[in-house]
N, C-alpha and C positions, 0 to 999 in steps of 0.2 A: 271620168276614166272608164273605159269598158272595160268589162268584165273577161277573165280569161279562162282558159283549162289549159292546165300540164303539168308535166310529171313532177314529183316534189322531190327532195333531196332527204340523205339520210340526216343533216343536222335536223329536218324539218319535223324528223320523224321525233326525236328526243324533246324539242320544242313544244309540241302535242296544242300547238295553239289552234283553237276554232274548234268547228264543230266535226267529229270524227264520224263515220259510214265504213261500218266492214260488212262485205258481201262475200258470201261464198255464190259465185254465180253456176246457175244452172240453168239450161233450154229444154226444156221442153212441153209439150202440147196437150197435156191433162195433169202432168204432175209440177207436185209441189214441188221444185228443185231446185229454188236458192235461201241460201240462207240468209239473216241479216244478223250485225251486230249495231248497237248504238252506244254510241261515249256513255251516254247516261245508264247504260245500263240494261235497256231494251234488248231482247235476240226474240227473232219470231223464222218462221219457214213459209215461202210464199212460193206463188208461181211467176214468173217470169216477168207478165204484165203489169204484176202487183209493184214488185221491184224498180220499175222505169217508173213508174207513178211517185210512188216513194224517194225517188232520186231524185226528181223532176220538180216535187214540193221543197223538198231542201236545196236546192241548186236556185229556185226560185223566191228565196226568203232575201228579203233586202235587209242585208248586216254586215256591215265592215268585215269581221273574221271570215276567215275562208270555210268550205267542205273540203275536210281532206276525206278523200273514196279511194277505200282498198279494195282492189278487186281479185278474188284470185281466180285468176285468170292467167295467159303469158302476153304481158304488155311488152313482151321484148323476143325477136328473133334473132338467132345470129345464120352467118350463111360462113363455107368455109372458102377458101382462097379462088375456089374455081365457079362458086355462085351457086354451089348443093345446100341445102339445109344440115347444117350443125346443130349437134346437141349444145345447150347450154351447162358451164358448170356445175347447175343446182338441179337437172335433167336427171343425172347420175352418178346413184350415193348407195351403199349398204347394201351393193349386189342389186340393187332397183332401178327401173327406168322410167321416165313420163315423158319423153320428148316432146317438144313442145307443138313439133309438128306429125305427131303421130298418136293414137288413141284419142283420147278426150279432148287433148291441146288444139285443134282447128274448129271444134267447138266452140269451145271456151272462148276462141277467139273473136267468132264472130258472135258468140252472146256481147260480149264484152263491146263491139262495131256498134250492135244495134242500140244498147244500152248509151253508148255513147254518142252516138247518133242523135239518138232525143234530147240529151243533155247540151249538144249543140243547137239543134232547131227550137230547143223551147224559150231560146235568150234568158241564159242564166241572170241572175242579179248578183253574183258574189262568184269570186275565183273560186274554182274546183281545184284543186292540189290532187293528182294521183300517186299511189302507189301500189304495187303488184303483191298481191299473199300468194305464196306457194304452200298449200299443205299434202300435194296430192301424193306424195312417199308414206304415207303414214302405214304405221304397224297393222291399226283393225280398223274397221267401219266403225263411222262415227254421222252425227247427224249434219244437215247443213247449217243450222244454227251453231250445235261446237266449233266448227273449223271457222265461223265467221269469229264465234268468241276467244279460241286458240288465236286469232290474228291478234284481236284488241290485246288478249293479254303479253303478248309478248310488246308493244308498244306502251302500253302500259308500264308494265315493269322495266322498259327500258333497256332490254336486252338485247346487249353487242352481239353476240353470240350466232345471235338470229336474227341480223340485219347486213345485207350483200348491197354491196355499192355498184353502180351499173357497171363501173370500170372492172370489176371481178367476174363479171358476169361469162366471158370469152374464155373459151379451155383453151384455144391455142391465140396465139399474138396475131395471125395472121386471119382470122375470123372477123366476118365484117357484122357488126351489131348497130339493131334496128327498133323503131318502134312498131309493133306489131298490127298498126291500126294506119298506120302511113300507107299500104299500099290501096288505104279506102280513103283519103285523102284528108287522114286527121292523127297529122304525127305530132303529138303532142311533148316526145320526148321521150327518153326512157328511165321511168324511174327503180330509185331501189325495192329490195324483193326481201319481205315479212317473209319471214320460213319459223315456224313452232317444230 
């Protein structure tokens, strides 16, 4: 049976089966800007290439259980009825915005391409399960390692609270929702969104 990548569901998330990957991903070209979380416990802050290396060892380990990889990143676009970019629901909350096509968000997205990009070419051994961490609303600056560990722990403890189903994701009914990686020709689906 070959191996697959795509997006995972919210039962998947309470499930916590396999081996978990939270990344706060970040691009850039001397700094240290992503962060990681590991199930076991691990959180360290890398640079970019360190990251794909690190994905790419785990994606590569031959073991029944899956990787489930949170990335926060926007693994999901919407477009409104006439084919403009939409905010998404979780875009804008408490007076704040992060649209997901505006600031950091077309970043993120193509860190998230390239990232996943390798994780395709390197012929995984075991399913990759995705899901999307949103933490970029927060109150103060924090490190990239906390925000990879604010993911875990809300998965962790298992909080409904702070878990959006792709179907809630659309502020209006007439918004068309997408995977954010599809127009690079790896739509893997849209999964639910980690919010701490």
């Amino acid at each position: 049976m070959g191996r697959q990548i795509r997006a995972g569901t919210v039962c998947e998330i309470y499930e916590r089966k396999g081996e978990w990957l939270f990344v706060d991903l970040g691009f850039g070209e001397k700094a240290v800007s992503c962060g990681i979380s590991k199930g076991d416990g691990t959180s360290m802050e890398v640079k970019f290439e360190k990251l794909v290396q690190l994905a790419k060892r785990e994606a590569m380990k031959l073991m029944p259980s899956p990787l489930n990889l949170v990335l926060e990143a926007p693994l999901s676009v919407t477009f409104d009825k006439d084919g403009n970019p939409a905010p998404r629901c979780i875009d804008r909350r408490n007076g704040k915005q992060r649209d997901w096509y505006r600031y950091a968000g077309p970043q993120m997205i193509l860190s998230a391409a390239y990232l996943m990009r390798a994780l395709v070419d390197c012929g995984i051994r075991r399913d990759v399960i995705l899901f999307e961490g949103f933490v970029s609303l927060k109150t103060s600056k924090t490190k990239h390692a906390e925000d990879a560990k604010a993911l875990k722990d809300v998965v962790w403890n298992r909080n409904q609270d702070c878990i959006i189903s792709p179907k809630r994701l659309k502020q209006r009914k007439s918004d068309r929702i997408e995977s954010s990686l599809k127009v690079m020709g790896m739509d893997f689906g849209i999964p639910p969104v980690i919010m701490p």
